[in-house]
N, C-alpha and C positions, 0 to 999 in steps of 0.2 A: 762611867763618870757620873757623878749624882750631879740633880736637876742644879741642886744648890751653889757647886762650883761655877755654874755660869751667870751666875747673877754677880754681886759685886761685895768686896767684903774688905775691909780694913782691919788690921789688928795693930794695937797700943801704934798709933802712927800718932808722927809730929813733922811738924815742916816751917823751918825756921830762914831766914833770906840770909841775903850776906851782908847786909847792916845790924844783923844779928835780929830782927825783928822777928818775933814768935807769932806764925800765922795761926798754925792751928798746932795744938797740943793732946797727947794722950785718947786719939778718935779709936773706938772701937763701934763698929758699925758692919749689918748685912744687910741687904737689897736684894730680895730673890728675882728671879729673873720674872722678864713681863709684868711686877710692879709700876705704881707707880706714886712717886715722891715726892711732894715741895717742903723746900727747905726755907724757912723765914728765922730772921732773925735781924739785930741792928747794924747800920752801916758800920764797916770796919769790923763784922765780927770774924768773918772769913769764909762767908759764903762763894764768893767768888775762889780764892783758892782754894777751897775745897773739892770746886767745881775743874776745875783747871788740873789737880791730882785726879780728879777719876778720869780725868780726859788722855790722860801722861801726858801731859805738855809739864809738870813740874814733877820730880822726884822727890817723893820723901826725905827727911832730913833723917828720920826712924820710923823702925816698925814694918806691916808687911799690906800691899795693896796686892787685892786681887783684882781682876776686869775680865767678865764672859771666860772664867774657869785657866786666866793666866796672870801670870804675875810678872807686869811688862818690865818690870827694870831685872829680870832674870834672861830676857829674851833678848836676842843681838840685835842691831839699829833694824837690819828690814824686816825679822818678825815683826818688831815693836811697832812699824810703819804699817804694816798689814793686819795688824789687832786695830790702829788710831781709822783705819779707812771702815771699821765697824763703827764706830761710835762718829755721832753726831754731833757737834757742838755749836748753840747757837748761843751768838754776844749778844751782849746790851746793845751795845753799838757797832754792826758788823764791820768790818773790816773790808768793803767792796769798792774796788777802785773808781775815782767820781765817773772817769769815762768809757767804765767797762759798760756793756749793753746787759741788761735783765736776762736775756734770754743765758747767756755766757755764764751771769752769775749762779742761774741756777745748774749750767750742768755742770760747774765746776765741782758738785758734790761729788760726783763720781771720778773724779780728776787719781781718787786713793783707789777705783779699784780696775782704771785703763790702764792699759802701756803707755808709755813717753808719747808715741806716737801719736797713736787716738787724742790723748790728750791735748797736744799742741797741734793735731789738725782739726780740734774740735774749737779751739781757742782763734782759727782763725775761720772757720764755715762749721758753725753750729749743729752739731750732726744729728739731733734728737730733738727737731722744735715741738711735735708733738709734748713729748715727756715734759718738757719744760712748760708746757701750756698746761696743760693737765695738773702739774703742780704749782704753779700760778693760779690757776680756776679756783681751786680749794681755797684762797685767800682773796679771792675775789680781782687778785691781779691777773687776769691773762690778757687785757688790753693794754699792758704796760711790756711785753713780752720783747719789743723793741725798742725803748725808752733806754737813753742811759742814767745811770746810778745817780747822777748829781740834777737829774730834773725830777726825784722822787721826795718825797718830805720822810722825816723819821721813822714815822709810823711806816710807812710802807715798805721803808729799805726793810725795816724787822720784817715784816713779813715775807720780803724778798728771802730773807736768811730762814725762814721757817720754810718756805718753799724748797731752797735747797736743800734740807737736809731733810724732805719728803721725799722728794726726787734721789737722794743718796742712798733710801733703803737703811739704815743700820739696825742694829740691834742695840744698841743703846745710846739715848737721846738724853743730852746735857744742856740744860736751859738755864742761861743766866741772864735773869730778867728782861725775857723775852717780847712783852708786850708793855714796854713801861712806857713809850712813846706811844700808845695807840687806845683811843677813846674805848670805854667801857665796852659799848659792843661787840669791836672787832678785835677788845681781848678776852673778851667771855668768847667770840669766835674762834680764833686763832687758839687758845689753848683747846678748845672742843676737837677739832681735826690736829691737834697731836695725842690727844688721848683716842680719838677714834682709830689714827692711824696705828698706835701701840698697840691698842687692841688687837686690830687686823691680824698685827704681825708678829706679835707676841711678844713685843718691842720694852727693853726697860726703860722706862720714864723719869731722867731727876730733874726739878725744875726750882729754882733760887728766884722767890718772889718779896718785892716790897710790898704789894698791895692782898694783907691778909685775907681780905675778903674775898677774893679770886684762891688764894692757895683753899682755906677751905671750904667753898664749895665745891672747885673740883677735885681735891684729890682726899683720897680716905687713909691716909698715913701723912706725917706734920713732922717734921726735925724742924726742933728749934738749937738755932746756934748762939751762943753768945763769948765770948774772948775767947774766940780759937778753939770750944768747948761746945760738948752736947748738952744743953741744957733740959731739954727732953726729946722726946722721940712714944709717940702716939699717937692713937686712931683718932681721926678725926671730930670722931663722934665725943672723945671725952678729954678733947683740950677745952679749960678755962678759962674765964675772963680772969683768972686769978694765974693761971700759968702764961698769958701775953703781958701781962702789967710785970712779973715779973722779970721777964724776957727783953721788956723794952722799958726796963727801971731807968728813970733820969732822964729819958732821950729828950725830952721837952727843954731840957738845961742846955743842950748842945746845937739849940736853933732849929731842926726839926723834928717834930714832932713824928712819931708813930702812928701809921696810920690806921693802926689797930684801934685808939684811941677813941674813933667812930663807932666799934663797935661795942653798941648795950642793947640787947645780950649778944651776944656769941651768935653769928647765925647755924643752922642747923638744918643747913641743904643737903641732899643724896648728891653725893660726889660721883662724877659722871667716870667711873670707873668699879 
């Protein structure tokens, strides 16, 4: 099987809801494996469900997904389930219950690739406090290891969610605006150890950022998305002040502004990959 099948590939895909509303249209797009990608573009262009089809959590409406060398809506429900315990997905705003404990949250990355069992006796005596400390440390949470969910501020739940799916291992990490809640530093930090951990592990990387300036200085490949459409797709090195303006045309008319809009010129940092 070539290297190539295991990276990520769409052909002429479309994904429409059931109010008829056209998410994404006509995506043809490859991802080699251990890449790694930010995708920017404006709100509502379909960043997010784009991000949510490489996940399989939604079906195409057309056309053909591939994910690490399978194409899950060919696969019956618990292949499909044992390809999603690969991939990582982390939300804007995680989805972590207010009274669950930190420590719980993060093993729950592995929750796709325990038994029942393990799983719900880990859910009630934490069976791995190390691992979960150890991937807490990386974001500077591991005194929070005992802390439940609802005494954390924004920022830190994300990094609780960035935690666990370091602790999850996969082979491919799905970031939808992952640090939008968390001060400059500790989101130049926090995307630094997801690209160091891809590295490690040969890990592919796609990440859906609002704040341009963070997509290119870390990452050295840029999809720009705009109405459900690839508006470009290029090396970081030679996206324009002239291809963001047209990417984020009008957005100023729509109350907010693009934060690309700061940037004169283009910055042109070595992307830490």
């Amino acid at each position: 099987m070539s290297q190539a099948r295991h990276g990520l590939r769409l052909t002429d895909v479309g994904l429409s809801y059931a109010d008829g509303k056209v998410a994404l249209r006509e995506l043809n797009l490859s991802i080699a494996p251990g890449e790694r990608v930010a995708i920017i573009g404006p709100s509502g262009a379909g960043k997010t469900s784009l991000l949510h089809l490489l996940a399989s959590q939604l079906r195409p409406s057309q056309g053909l997904v591939e994910l690490l060398g399978q194409a899950p809506w060919a696969l019956s429900a618990r292949q499909r389930q044992t390809l999603r315990s690969q991939i990582g997905l982390i939300q804007q705003s995680p989805p972590l219950p207010a009274k669950q404990r930190v420590i719980t949250a993060v093993l729950a990355g592995k929750l796709g690739q325990w038994s029942t069992a393990k799983g719900l006796l880990s859910l009630l005596y934490p069976l791995d406090p190390d691992g979960a400390a150890a991937a807490l440390g990386q974001l500077d949470l591991a005194d929070k290891l005992y802390q439940r969910c609802d005494q954390l501020s924004g920022g830190q739940l994300q990094r609780v969610a960035i935690a666990r799916v370091l602790y999850q291992q996969p082979r491919l990490i799905l970031a939808d605006e992952p640090v939008s809640a968390m001060d400059p530093v500790l989101a130049d930090h926090a995307l630094t150890q997801l690209h160091q951990y891809a590295q490690r592990q040969g890990s592919t990387l796609v990440a859906s950022l609002h704040n341009v300036e963070l997509a290119l200085s870390h990452f050295a490949r840029v999809i720009g998305v705009r109405d459900g459409q690839i508006a470009f797709d290029q090396a970081t090195a030679t996206v324009s002040q002239a291809d963001l303006d047209g990417l984020y045309a009008n957005q100023q008319l729509q109350g907010s502004p693009a934060q690309h809009t700061q940037l004169a010129p283009v910055p042109r940092q070595i992307p830490r990959c």
